[in-house]
matplotlib code that plots the C-alpha trace (Angstrom):
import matplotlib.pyplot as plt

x = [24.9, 27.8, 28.2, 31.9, 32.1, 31.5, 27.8, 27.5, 28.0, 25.7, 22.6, 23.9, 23.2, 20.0, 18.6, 18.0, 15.6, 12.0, 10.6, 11.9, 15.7, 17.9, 21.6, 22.8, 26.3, 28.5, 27.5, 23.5, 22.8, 20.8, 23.7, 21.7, 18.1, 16.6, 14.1, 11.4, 11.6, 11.5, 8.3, 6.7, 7.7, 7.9, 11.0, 13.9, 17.1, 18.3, 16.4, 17.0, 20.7, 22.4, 19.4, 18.6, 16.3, 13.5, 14.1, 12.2, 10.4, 9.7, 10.8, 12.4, 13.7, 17.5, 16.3, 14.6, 10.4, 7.3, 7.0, 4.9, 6.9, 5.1, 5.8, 6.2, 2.9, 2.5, 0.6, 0.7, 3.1, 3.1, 5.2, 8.4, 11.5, 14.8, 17.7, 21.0, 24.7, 27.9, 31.0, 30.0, 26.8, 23.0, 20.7, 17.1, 14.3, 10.3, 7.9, 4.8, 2.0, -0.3, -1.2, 0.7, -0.1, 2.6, 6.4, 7.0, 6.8, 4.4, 6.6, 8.8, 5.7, 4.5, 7.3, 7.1, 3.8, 3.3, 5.1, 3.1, 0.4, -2.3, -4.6, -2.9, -4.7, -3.4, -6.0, -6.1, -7.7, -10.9, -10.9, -9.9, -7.7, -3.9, -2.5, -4.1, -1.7, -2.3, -3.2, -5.7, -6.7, -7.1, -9.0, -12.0, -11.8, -11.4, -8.6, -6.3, -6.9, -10.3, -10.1, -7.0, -8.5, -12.1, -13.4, -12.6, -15.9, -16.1, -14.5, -17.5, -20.8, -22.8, -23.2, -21.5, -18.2, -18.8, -19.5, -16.0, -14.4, -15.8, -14.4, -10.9, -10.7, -11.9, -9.8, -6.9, -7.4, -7.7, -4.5, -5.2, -4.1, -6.3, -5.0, -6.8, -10.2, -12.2, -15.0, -17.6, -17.6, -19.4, -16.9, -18.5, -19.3, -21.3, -18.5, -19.1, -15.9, -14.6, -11.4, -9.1, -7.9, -5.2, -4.7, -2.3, -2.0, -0.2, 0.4, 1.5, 4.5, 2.9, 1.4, -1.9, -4.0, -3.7, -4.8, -4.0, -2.5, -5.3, -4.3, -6.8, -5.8, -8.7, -9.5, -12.8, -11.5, -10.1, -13.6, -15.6, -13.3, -14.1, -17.9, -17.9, -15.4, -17.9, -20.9, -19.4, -18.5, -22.1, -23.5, -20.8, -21.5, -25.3, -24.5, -22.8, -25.6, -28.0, -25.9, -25.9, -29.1, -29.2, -27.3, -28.6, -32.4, -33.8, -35.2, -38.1, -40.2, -37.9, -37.3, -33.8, -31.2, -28.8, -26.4, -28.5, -30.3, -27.0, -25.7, -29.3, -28.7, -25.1, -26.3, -29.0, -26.5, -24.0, -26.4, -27.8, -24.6, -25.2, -28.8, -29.0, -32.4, -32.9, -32.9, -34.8, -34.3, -37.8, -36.6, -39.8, -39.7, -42.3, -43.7, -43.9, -42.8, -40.6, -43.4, -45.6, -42.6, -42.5, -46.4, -47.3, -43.8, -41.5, -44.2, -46.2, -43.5, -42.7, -46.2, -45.9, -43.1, -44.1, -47.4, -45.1, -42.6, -45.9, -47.7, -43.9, -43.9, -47.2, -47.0, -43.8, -43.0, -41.8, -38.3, -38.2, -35.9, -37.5, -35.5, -35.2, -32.0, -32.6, -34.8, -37.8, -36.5, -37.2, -36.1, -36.7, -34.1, -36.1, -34.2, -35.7, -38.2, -38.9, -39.5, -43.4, -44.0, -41.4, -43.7, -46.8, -45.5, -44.4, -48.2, -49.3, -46.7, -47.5, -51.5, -50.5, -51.9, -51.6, -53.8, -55.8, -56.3, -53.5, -55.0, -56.2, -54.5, -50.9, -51.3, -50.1, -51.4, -48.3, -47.7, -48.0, -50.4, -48.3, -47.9, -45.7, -43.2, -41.7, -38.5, -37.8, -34.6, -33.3, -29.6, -27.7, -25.6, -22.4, -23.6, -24.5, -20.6, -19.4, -17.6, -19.6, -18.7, -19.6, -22.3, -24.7, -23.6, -24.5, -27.8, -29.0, -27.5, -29.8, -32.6, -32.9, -32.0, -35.3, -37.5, -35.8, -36.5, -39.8, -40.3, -38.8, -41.1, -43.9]
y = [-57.3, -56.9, -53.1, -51.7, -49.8, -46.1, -47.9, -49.2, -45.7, -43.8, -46.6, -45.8, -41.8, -42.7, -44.5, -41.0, -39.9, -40.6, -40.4, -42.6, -42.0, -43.4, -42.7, -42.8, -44.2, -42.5, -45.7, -44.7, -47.6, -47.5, -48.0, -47.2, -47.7, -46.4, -48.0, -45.7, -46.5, -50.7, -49.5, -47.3, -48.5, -52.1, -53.1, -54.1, -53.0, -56.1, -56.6, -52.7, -52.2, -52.3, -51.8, -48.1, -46.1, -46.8, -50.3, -50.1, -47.1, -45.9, -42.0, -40.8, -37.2, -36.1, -32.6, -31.7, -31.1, -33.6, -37.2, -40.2, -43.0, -47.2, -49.5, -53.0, -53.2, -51.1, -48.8, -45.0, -42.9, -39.3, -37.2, -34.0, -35.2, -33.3, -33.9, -33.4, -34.4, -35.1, -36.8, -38.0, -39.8, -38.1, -38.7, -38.6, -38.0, -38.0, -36.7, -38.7, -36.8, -39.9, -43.3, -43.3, -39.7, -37.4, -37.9, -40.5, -43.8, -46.4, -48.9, -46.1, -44.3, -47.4, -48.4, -45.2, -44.7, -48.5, -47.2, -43.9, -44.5, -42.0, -43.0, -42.0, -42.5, -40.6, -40.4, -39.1, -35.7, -37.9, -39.3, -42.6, -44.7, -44.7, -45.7, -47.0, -47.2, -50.0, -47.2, -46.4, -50.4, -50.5, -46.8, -47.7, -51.5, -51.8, -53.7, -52.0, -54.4, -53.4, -49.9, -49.2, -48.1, -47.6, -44.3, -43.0, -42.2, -46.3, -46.0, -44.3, -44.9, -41.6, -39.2, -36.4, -38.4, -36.7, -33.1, -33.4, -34.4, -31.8, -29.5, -30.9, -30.6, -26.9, -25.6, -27.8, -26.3, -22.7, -23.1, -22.8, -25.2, -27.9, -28.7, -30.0, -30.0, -32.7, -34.4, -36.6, -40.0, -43.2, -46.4, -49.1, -51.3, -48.8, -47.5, -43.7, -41.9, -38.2, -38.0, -35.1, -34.8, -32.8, -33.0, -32.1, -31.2, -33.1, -31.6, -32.7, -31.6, -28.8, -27.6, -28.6, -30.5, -34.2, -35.7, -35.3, -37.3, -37.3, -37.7, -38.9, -39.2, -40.7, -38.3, -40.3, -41.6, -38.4, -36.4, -39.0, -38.2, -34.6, -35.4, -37.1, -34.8, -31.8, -33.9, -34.9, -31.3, -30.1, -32.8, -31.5, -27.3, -28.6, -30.5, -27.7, -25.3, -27.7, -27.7, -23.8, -23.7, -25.9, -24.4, -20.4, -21.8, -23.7, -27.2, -27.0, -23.5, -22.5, -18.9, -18.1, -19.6, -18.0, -17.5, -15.9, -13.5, -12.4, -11.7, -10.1, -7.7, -7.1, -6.1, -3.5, -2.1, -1.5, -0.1, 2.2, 3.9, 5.6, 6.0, 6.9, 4.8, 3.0, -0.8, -2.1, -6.0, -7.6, -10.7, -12.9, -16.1, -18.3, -18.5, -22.1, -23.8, -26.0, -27.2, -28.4, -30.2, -31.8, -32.1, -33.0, -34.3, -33.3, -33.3, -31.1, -28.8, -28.8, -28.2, -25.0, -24.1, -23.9, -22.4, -19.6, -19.5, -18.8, -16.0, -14.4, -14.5, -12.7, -10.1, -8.9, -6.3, -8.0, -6.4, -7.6, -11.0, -13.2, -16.2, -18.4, -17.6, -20.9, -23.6, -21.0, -17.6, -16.0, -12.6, -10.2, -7.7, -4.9, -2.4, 0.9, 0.6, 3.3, 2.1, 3.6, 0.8, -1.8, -1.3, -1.6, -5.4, -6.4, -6.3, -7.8, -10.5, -10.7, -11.2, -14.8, -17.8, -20.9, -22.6, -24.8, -25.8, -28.2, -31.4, -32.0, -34.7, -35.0, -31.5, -30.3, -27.6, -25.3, -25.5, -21.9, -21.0, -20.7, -16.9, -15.1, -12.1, -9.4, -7.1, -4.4, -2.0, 0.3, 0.0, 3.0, 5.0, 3.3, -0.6, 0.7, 1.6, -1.1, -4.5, -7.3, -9.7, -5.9, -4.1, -7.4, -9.1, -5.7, -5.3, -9.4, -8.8, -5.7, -7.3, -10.2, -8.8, -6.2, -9.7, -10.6, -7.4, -7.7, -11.4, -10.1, -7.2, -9.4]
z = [-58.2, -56.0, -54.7, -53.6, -51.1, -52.6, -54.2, -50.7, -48.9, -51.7, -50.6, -46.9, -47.7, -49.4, -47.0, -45.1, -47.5, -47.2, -51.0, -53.4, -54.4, -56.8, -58.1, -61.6, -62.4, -65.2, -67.9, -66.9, -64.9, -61.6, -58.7, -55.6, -54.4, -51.7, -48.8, -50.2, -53.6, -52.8, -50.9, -53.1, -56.6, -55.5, -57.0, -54.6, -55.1, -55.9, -59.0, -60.6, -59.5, -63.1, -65.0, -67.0, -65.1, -67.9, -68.3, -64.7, -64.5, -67.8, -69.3, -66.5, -67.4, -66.6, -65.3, -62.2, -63.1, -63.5, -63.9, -65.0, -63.9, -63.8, -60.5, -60.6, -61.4, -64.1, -62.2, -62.7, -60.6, -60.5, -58.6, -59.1, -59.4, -58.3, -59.8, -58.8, -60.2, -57.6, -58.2, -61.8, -60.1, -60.5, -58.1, -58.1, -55.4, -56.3, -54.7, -55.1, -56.1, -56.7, -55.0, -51.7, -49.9, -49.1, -49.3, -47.0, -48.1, -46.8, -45.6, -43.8, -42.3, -41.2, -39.3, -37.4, -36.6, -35.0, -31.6, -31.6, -28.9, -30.5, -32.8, -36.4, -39.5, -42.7, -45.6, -49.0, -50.6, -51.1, -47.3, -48.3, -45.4, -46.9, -43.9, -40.1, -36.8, -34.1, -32.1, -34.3, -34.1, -30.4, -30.1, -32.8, -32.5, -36.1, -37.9, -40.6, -43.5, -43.4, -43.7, -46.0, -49.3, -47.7, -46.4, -43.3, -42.1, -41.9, -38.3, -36.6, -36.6, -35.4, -38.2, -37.4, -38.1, -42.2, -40.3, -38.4, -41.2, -43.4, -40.8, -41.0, -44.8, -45.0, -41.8, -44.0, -47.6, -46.5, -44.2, -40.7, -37.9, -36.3, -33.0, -29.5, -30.8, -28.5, -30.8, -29.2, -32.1, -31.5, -32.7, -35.5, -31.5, -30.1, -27.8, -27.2, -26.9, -26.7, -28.3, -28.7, -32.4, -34.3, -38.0, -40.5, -44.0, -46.5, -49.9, -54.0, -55.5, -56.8, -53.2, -53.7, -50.5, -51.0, -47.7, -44.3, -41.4, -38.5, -34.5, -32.1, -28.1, -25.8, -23.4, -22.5, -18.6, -18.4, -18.9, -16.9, -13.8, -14.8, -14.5, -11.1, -9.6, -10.5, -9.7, -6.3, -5.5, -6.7, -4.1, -1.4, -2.0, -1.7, 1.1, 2.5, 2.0, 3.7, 6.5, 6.6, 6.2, 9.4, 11.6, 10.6, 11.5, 14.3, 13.3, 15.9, 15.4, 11.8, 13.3, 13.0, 14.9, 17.6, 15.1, 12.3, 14.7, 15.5, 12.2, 11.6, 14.1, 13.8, 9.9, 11.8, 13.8, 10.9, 8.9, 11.9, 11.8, 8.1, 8.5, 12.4, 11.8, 15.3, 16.1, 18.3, 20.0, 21.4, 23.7, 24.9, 27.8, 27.8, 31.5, 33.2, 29.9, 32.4, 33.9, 31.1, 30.2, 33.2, 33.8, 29.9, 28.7, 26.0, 22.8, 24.5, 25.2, 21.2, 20.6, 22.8, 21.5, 17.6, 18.6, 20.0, 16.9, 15.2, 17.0, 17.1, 13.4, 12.6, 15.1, 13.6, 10.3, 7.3, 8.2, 11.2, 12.3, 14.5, 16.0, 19.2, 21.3, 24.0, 25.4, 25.8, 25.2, 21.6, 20.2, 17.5, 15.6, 14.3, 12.0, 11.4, 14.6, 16.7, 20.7, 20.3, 17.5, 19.3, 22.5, 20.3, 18.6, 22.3, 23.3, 20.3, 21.6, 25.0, 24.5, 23.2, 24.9, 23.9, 21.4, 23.8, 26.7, 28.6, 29.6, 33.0, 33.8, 35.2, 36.2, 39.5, 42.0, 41.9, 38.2, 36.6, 33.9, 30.5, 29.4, 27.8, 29.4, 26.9, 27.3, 24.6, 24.1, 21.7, 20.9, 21.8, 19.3, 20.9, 20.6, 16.8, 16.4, 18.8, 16.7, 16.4, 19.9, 22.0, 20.1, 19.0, 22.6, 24.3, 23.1, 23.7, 26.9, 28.1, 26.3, 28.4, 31.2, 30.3, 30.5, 34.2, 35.6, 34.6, 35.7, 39.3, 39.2, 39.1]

ax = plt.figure().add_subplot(projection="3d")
ax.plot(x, y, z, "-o")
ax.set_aspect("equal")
plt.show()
């Protein structure tokens, strides 16, 4: 049937609407057919243009309201019509209630949702697959023939797919949104993915829930990186801590190193101020420790010097700090110690010899025999209030200058 140009303008204006449209000439023939209704009702508009409405589609009513229409197949099509006149012509648009879901026709929806790179996957009140996107192809592996008119739940394999979809339908039906919720789903080949969905609700003429259209977005690479960024960073801060742990004590003896003895006492000091509880420093030097290095060689030494480490330790109160401030020299921070008690630990110290005998040979007639010499001080009331590179540097400083006046005094 040949259109002029007002029919051809009408199908133009048609065209725009996505459920199936027709118009009604002034005789009550069809005159225009719309995109949506070829797809839906499966009659182009080639074949009904002319024709009565229900030559094609059955009783079709001339008021707005319900309808039973038949496709070209003689299949049942429900849906609410609205009716509307202009110019002498009466158009009609259905909304389908039945057989494809929603309002937008198949063909249409279709059409669209091929260059939408999300998964999409629109299903009916009963989950059945209406319509499947290629993105939804290349995500789950699967191909659309084989899951339009099965169950969704036929993409996954794990099953917690029924749960999650259970979960969708309720948060649907009772009207709240579903919208970046990350689901972990396992695909029909074993792939294990974690995929961040949205969903929404598509409803009947009459506003009940008949399906929904389902959006999936891969965020599987995405939440990998996550992993081995947080691993990598836990193996860095451990690393990291290692390291501190390092450089605050001394790999040889495992008393405290320089650093920590410092921060130990610089604590003490701080603390004295509010408590006016004094702080003592112990500072010990191992007598002719050069020489069995040189006599016995360097194991020997390391031997001496962990026996040392040792004694230091068990001599000292469970407050106290002990660590090694150079090759031979070792010091103590004790908080809260009056200089009786400090006195009292440096002789407990000083009694130290070493564990056994040094061996006879390579010895030499001038070398010393190994001992032990032991300063103490009290920090003054000014070091206590002092910052840290005066007050802690102070009080090391008198302290080993106690043990060279003693050495000299000898």
């Amino acid at each position: 049937m040949q259109l002029d140009a007002q029919d051809a303008a009408t199908a133009r204006f048609l065209d725009g609407f996505p459920d199936p449209t027709w118009t009604v000439d002034p005789t009550g023939r069809i005159s225009a057919w719309n995109r949506a209704a070829e797809s839906v009702l499966g009659h182009s508009a080639a074949t009904v243009l002319g024709c009565f409405p229900h030559e094609v589609l059955g009783e079709v009513p001339a008021v707005s309201g319900a309808v039973d229409l038949r496709d070209a197949r003689g299949r049942r099509v429900a849906g609410s019509a609205v009716v509307w006149s202009d110019g002498g012509l009466r158009h009609t648009s259905v909304r389908i209630c039945q057989g494809d879901v929603g309002v937008v026709s198949r063909r249409l929806l279709q059409e669209l949702l091929e260059h939408v790179g999300d998964a999409i996957v629109t299903v009916d009140a009963a989950g059945t697959v209406q319509l499947l996107n290629r993105g939804a192809e290349r995500l789950y592996g699967v191909r659309a023939g084989d899951l339009v008119g099965r169950h969704v739940r036929g993409l996954w394999l794990d099953e917690g797919a029924d749960e999650y979809l259970e979960a969708v339908r309720r948060a649907l039906v009772a009207g709240r949104s579903w919208s970046g919720v990350e689901v972990e789903l396992v695909t029909r080949a074993g792939r294990s993915l974690v995929v961040e969905s949205a969903a929404t609700a598509l409803y009947d003429g009459h506003g009940g829930y008949a399906g929904a259209v389902l959006v999936s977005r891969d965020v599987t690479p995405v939440r990998e990186l996550e992993q081995s960024l947080r691993a990598a960073t836990r193996a860095l801060r451990d690393r990291a801590t290692q390291m501190a742990k390092a450089t605050h004590r001394d790999a040889l003896t495992g008393v405290a190193a320089r650093s920590l003895l410092q921060e130990r006492l610089s604590a003490a000091l701080g603390a004295a101020v509010e408590t006016e509880a004094p702080v003592c420093v112990l500072t010990a030097d191992l007598d002719g420790f050069r020489a069995v290095n040189d006599s016995y060689g360097l194991a020997a030494g390391d031997a001496l010097l962990i026996a040392f480490a040792a004694h230091l330790r068990a001599a000292l109160p469970p407050s106290a700090t002990a660590g090694r401030l150079g090759a031979d020299e070792f010091a103590a921070v004790l908080p809260g110690t009056e200089e009786g008690t400090a006195q009292r630990i440096a002789d407990a110290v000083r009694a130290w010899t070493p564990p056994s005998p040094l061996p006879a040979r390579g010895r030499r007639s001038d070398d010393r025999v190994v001992g032990v010499t032991v300063g103490v001080v009290r920090a003054t009331s000014l070091e206590c209030r002092s910052p840290f590179d005066t007050g802690v540097r102070s009080v090391l400083q008198r302290a080993e200058e106690a043990v060279a006046a003693q050495k000299t005094g000898r």
